[in-house]
C-alpha positions, -999 to 999 in steps of 0.1 A, spaced: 0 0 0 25 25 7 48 17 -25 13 27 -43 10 61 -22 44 67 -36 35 65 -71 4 84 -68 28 109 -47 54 125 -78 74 147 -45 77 114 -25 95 103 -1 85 138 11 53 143 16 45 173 -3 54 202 -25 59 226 4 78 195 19 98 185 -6 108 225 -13 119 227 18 139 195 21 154 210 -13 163 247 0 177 232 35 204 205 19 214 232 -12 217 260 6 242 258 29 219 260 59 236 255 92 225 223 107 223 234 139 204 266 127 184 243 108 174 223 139 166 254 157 145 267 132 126 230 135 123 236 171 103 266 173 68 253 184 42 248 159 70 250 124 66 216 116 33 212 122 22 245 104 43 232 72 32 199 74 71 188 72 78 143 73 111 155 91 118 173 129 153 175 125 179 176 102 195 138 111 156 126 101 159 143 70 194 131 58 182 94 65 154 104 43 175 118 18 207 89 20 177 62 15 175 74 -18 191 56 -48 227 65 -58 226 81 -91 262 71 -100 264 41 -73 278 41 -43 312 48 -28 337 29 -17 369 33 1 398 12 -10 436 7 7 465 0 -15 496 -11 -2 528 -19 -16 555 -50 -10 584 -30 1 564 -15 28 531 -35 36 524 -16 68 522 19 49 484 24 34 471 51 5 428 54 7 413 61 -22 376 70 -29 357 62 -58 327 48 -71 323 22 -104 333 41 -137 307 21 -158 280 32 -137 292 66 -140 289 64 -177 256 45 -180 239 77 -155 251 95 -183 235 78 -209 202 77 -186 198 110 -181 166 120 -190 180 157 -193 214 149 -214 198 118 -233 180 135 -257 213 155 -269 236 124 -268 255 118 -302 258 81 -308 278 82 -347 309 100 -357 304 125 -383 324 136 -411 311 175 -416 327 196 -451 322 232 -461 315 225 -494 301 201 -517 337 189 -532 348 176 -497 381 192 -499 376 217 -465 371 197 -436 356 210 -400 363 199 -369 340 212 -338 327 189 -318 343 150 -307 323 132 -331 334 157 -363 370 147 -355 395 119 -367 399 97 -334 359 87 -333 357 77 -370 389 55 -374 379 38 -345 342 36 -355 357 15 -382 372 -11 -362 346 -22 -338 310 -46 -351 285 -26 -370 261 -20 -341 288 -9 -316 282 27 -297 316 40 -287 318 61 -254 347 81 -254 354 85 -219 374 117 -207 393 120 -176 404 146 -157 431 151 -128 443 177 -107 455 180 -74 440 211 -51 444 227 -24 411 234 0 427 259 23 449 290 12 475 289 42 507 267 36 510 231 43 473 232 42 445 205 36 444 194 -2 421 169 -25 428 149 -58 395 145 -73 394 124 -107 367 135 -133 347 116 -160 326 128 -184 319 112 -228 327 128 -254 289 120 -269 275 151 -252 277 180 -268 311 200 -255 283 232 -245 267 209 -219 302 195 -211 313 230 -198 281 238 -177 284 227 -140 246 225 -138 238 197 -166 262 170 -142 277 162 -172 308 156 -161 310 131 -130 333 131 -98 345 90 -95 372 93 -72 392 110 -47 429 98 -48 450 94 -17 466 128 -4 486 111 27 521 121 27 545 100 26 574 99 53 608 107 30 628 106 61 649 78 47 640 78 15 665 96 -12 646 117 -38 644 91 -65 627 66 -43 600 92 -31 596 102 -64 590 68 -75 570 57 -43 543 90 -52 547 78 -92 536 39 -78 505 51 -57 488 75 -88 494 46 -113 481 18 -87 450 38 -78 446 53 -113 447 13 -126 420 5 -95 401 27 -104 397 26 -144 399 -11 -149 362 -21 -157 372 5 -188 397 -27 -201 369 -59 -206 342 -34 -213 362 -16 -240 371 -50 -257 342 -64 -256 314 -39 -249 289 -36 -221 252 -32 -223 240 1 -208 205 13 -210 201 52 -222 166 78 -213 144 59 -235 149 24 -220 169 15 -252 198 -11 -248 231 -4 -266 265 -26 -269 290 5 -256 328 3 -258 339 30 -234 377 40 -250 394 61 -231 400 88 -257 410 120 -239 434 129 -209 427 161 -198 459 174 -175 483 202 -168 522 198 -180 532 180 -143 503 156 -145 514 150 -182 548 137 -176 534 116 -144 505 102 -165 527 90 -200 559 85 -180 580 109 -189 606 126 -179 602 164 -167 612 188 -189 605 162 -225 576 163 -244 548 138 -233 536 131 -266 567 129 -290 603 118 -283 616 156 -286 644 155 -256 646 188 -232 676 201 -252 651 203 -283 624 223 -275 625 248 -294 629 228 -325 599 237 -349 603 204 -369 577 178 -353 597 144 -338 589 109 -342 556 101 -314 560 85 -282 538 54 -286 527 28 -254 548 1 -269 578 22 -269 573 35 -236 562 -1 -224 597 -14 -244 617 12 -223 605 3 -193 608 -36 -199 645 -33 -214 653 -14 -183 637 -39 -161 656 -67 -179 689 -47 -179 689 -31 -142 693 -69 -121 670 -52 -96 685 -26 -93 658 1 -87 688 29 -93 696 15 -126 664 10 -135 654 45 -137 690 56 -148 685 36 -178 646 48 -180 657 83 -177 682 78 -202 655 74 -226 634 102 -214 611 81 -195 605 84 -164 624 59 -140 596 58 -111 565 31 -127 567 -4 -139 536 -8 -146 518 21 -163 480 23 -153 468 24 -193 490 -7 -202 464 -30 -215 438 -1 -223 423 -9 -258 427 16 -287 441 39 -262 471 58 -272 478 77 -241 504 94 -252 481 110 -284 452 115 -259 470 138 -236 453 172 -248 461 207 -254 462 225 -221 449 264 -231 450 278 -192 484 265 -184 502 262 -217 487 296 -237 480 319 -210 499 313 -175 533 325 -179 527 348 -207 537 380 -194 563 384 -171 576 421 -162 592 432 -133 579 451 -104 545 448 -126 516 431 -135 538 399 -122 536 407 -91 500 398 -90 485 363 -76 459 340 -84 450 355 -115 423 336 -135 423 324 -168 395 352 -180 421 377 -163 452 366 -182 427 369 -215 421 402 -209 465 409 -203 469 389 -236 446 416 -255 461 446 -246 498 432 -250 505 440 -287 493 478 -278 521 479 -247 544 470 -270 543 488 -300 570 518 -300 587 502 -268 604 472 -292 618 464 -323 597 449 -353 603 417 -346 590 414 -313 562 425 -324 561 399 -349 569 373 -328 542 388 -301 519 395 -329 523 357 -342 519 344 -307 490 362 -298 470 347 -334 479 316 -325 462 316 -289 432 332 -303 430 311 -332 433 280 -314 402 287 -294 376 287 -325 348 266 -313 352 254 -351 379 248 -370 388 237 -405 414 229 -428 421 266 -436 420 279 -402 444 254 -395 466 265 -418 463 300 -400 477 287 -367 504 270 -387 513 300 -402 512 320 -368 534 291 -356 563 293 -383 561 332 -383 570 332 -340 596 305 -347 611 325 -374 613 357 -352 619 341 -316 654 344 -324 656 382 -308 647 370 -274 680 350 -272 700 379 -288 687 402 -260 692 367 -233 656 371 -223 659 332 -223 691 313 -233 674 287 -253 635 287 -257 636 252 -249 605 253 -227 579 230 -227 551 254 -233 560 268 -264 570 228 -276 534 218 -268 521 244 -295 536 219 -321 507 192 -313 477 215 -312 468 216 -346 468 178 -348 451 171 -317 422 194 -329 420 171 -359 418 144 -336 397 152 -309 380 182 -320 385 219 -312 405 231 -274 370 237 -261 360 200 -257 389 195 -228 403 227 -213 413 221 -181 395 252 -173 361 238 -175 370 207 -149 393 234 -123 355 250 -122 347 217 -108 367 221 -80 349 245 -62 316 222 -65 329 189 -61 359 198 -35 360 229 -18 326 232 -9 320 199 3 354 208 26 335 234 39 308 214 48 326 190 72 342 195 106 376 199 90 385 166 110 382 133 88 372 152 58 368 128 31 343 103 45 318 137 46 328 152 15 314 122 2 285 121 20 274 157 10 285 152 -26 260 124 -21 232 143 -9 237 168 -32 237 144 -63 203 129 -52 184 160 -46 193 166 -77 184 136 -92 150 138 -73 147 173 -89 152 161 -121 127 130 -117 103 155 -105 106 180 -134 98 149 -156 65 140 -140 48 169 -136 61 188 -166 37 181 -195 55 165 -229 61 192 -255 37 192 -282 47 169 -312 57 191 -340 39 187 -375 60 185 -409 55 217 -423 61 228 -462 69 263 -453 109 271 -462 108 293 -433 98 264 -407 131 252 -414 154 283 -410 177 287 -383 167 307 -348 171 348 -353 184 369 -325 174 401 -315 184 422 -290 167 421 -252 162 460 -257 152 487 -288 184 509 -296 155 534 -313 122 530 -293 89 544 -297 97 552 -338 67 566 -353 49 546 -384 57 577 -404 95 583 -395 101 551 -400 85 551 -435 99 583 -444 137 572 -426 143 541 -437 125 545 -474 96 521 -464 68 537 -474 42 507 -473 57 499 -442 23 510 -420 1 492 -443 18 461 -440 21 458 -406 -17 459 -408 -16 429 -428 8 414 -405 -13 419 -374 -42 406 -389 -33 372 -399 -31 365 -365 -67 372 -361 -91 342 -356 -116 362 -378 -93 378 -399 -108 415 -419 -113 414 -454 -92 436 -479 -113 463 -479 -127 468 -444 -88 461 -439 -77 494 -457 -101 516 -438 -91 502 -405 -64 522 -387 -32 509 -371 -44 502 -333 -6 517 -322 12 546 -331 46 538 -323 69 505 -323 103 502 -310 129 498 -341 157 469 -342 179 479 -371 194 444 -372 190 410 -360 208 376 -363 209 342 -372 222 318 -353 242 294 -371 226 259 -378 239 227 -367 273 207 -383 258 178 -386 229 180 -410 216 153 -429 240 153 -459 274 147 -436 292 117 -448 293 94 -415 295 62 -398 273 49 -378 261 26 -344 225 25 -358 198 8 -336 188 -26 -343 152 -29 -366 132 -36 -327 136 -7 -312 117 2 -278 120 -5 -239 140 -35 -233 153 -41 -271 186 -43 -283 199 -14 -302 
C-alpha cells in the first residue's frame, strides 16, 4: 500500500510540495545544521508546514535512503611490497555506472551523439571542419574497427590536485573526473547539466621521506597515482574490448565500448601520466635540449614506452637505481613499472593527452618586473584580458620583430580557441606558428631566455593535430574541470568538521547528487511533454533561430518616421496585414484598408541575427552505431 502512495505521490518520499521545497532549499543551501534544527524547534514550524522531518539527522536518513545516481562509494587501501604496513585510501565509485547515469539521463539523453560525423564546407569535400568529438578523426577511425552496431563512449578523464585551504601546508584533494565525449562540449562545460561526473578521490597522505633519497620518493608518489589510477579505471579494459550493455533515457539497450579517448591534465600531471621525464615532451620523443625545434619528432607510442621500461627492467638486475637511470636515459620516467593504461584498448595515451589552453597559452605569458607579475591567483578570464592589450604595450617600446613574434603568438592563442575549425583555419595557426619561430630568435639575442627550450612553447607543435583528432580546445580545457573544483571539493570541505574530511565530502556530494536527481525526476512528471511538431512545407519552418536584442536601440519610432527614414513607405500598411493574420476572424481587404493601425509607435531593431545551424545535417558523410530494426523498452539497439 505505501509503494502505491508513492507512485500516486510525484514529491515522495516527502510528503509534499511545500515538503519537498523545503527538504530541497535546507540541503542546497548551505543552511547551518544546527540553525536548521533550531529553526525546526520553534513550536508549531513543523506542524504548520506539514514537514515528514523534525530535525535535520531525520531528513538526511530520508534523503541517503535514496538511490545513488552514479552508485555508491567505496573506500579502497592499496599497499605496496616493500612497505606493507604503509596504506594510501582512495575514494571512488564504479566508472561504468558513472557512464551509464550518463547515458540515462533524461536531461542529457535527448542531446547524446551516438555516430561519428564527417562535416565539409563545401560540396567537393576538400575543406574539412572539426567542432565537436564526433566531427573529428579519433571517433571515425575507431568507429571503423569495432562490429557494426557498436556505440563508442569516449570516456574523458580529468586530474588535478587542489588545495582546499589557502594557508601553507594546508589540507588538499585529488579528485578524478569523467565525463563522454557523446555530449555535446556546450553541456560539457556547464556545472549544472552533471555532465561531467566526480568518481574518485585519490590518496593525499604524505609520505614519510625521512629515509628515503629523492628518486625513491619520487617513485614511491609515481607507484600510488598509477596503482589507484589502474583500481580505479579497470572495468574500462573488458568493457572496452568487448562492450557492455548500458540502457540510455528511452529504455533502449546499446553494446557501448567505453575508450578512453582524452586525458585532460596540466604539464606535471602530463609527464606523471605517460611516463615521462620532466622537462621532455609527453607526446613525442623531442628531448629537453630540443624544445624549441619547430620540426615535429617521431611520437612516443605505449609500446615504446612499455619497451623502455621492460629493457630497463631486464637490464637493471633489480637494481631500482639502474632502473630509472637507464629509464631516464631514454626520457622516461624511471619511477612506474607498470603504467595504469597498459592494457587499455585503442588507447594511445600518449596522443590522448590534450592541449592545455589555461596553463600552456596563458599562464606565464607575461612576465615584467615590479609589474603586473607581481599579482597572484589570477584567473584564466584575467590573463585573457593581459593577452589583448599586450601587442598595444608593445608597440613603440620594441623592435619589429617582437612584435612579430608577439603578434604571431598572440594569433595563434586566439586562433586556437575557435569553437570550429577547419582545414584553412588550420593553416592559419600553422602559419602563426612558423612566423614566432622565425622571429623568436631576438629574445635570445637580447638573453631574455638562453634557449627557448621550454615546454610550453614545444606543446604548441601538437595542437593543430590534436584538434583534428579530438575536435576543437573547447572539448577539454582544463578550465572547464578546475570550475569543478569548487563544486565537487572545496565546498564539500566546507561542509565537514575539517576533522576526517573525506568520508563527509562524500556524504554531501551524495546528498547533493540525489536531490538533484530527485529534482530532475520531479521536473519529468509533472512537466507536461512538449507538443509533437507537424511537418511543415513552409521554407521558413526550417530556418535557423534569429536573434534580437533584449532592448530597442531606437524605441517608440513613429509609423511615419520610420517610412519616411528608412524609405519604407508601405511599411504601416503592411504591418496591418501582418497583425491581422493573427486574427481568428481575420478583416477582409477592404474593411482592412479603412481600419487604422491600433498603435502609433513601435520600437525599431535595425538588425537582428541568425544563429548558425547545426554541423551535422543530414547530408554529412558518416558512420554509424544504428539501432537494431526492434527498437523500444527492453530491445537491443
Amino acid at each position: 500500500m505505501e509503494g502505491d502512495a508513492d507512485k500516486d505521490n510525484p514529491y515522495a518520499p516527502f510528503t509534499s510540495e511545500l515538503d519537498w521545497r523545503v527538504a530541497q532549499w535546507a540541503v542546497k543551501e548551505k543552511v547551518g545544521h544546527s540553525a536548521f534544527d533550531r529553526l525546526l524547534d520553534i513550536p508549531g514550524v513543523v506542524e504548520k508546514l506539514g514537514l515528514s522531518f523534525n530535525n535535520v539527522r531525520r531528513l538526511h536518513q530520508m534523503v541517503d535512503g535514496q538511490p545513488d545516481k552514479v552508485g555508491e562509494w567505496t573506500t579502497s587501501n592499496l599497499s605496496f611490497r616493500d612497505d606493507p604496513s604503509t596504506t594510501f585510501t582512495i575514494c571512488h565509485r564504479d566508472v561504468l555506472k558513472a557512464i551509464e547515469s550518463i547515458f540515462k539521463d533524461p536531461e542529457l539523453g535527448p542531446h547524446l551523439v551516438y555516430k561519428s560525423l564527417k562535416v565539409y564546407s563545401n560540396h567537393s569535400k576538400d575543406n574539412r571542419i572539426f567542432s565537436e568529438m564526433w566531427t573529428a578523426k579519433w571517433w571515425h577511425v575507431l568507429q571503423t574497427q569495432l562490429p557494426a552496431h557498436a556505440t563508442v563512449a569516449p570516456i574523458i578523464i580529468a586530474t588535478d590536485k587542489t588545495q582546499l585551504t589557502q594557508f601553507s601546508g594546508g589540507k588538499s584533494a585529488y579528485p578524478v573526473y569523467l565525463t563522454i565525449g557523446n555530449v555535446p562540449k556546450s553541456l560539457r562545460r556547464k556545472p549544472s547539466s552533471n555532465a561531467s561526473i566526480l568518481i574518485a578521490y585519490l590518496s593525499v597522505d604524505k609520505i614519510d621521506r625521512s629515509e628515503m633519497t629523492e628518486v625513491a620518493h619520487r617513485s614511491k608518489v609515481h607507484r600510488v597515482f598509477h596503482e589507484s589510477m589502474r583500481h580505479i579505471l579497470a572495468p574500462l579494459i573488458e568493457a572496452g574490448k568487448k562492450g557492455v550493455e548500458m540502457v540510455n533515457h528511452l529504455g533502449e539497450v546499446r553494446q557501448v565500448h567505453p575508450i578512453l579517448s582524452s586525458y585532460v591534465a596540466d604539464y606535471p600531471e602530463q609527464c606523471l601520466v605517460a611516463c615521462c621525464k620532466s622537462g621532455t615532451c609527453p607526446k613525442c620523443q623531442c628531448s629537453a635540449d630540443k624544445l624549441a625545434d619547430p620540426t615535429p619528432l617521431p611520437h612516443r607510442t605505449p609500446r615504446w614506452t612499455l619497451g623502455v621500461i621492460e629493457t630497463a627492467k631486464r637490464d637493471s638486475n633489480g637494481s631500482t637505481h639502474q632502473f630509472s637511470k637507464k629509464c631516464m636515459e631514454q626520457d622516461v620516467t624511471g619511477s612506474v613499472y607498470e603504467p595504469f593504461w597498459k592494457d587499455f584498448p585503442y588507447t594511445d595515451i600518449h596522443r590522448i593527452l590534450t592541449p592545455d589552453v589555461l596553463h600552456q597559452l596563458y599562464q606565464g605569458l607575461r612576465h615584467f618586473k615590479n609589474g603586473i607579475s607581481a599579482l597572484s591567483q589570477i584567473s584564466g578570464a584575467e590573463r585573457k584580458d593581459m593577452a589583448k592589450i599586450l601587442i598595444p604595450c608593445l608597440v613603440g617600446m620594441a623592435p619589429p620583430q617582437v612584435i612579430k613574434a608577439v603578434k604571431a603568438l598572440l594569433d595563434f592563442i586566439f586562433l586556437s580557441q575557435y569553437p570550429t575549425h577547419d582545414d584553412q583555419t588550420l593553416k592559419y595557426m600553422k602559419d602563426a606558428l612558423d612566423s614566432f619561430h622565425k622571429n623568436k630568435q631576438y629574445f635570445i639575442k637580447v638573453k631574455a631566455h638562453p634557449t627557448l627550450n621550454i615546454p610550453k612553447f614545444h606543446s604548441l607543435v601538437h595542437y593543430i593535430e590534436s584538434i583534428q583528432f579530438f575536435g576543437t580546445t573547447d572539448n577539454y580545457n582544463t578550465e572547464m574541470f578546475e570550475r569543478l573544483h569548487i563544486d565537487f571539493a572545496k565546498e564539500g570541505w566546507r561542509a565537514t568538521n575539517q576533522r576526517d574530511e573525506f568520508p563527509q565530502m562524500i556524504r554531501w556530494l551524495s546528498r547533493q547528487e540525489k536531490i538533484d536527481t530527485l529534482a530532475l525526476n520531479l521536473s519529468v512528471k509533472i512537466t507536461p511533454p512538449p507538443p509533437k511538431k507537424s511537418k511543415s512545407n513552409n521554407p521558413l519552418a526550417h530556418s535557423p533561430p534569429i536573434i534580437i536584442a533584449k532592448q530597442s536601440p531606437a524605441p517608440n519610432r513613429s509609423i511615419v518616421s520610420i517610412e519616411r527614414m528608412h524609405k519604407a513607405p508601405q511599411f504601416g500598411a503592411h504591418l496591418k496585414q501582418y497583425l491581422n493574420s493573427f486574427l481568428d476572424h481575420q478583416l477582409g481587404r477592404q474593411r482592412l484598408d479603412r481600419t487604422d493601425l491600433p498603435i502609433e509607435k513601435v520600437d525599431l531593431f535595425p538588425q537582428f541575427r541568425f544563429r548558425p545551424a547545426s554541423l551535422h545535417d543530414e547530408d554529412d558523410e558518416s558512420n554509424t552505431g544504428e539501432p537494431g530494426s526492434k527498437g523500444g523498452r527492453g530491445e537491443t539497439c
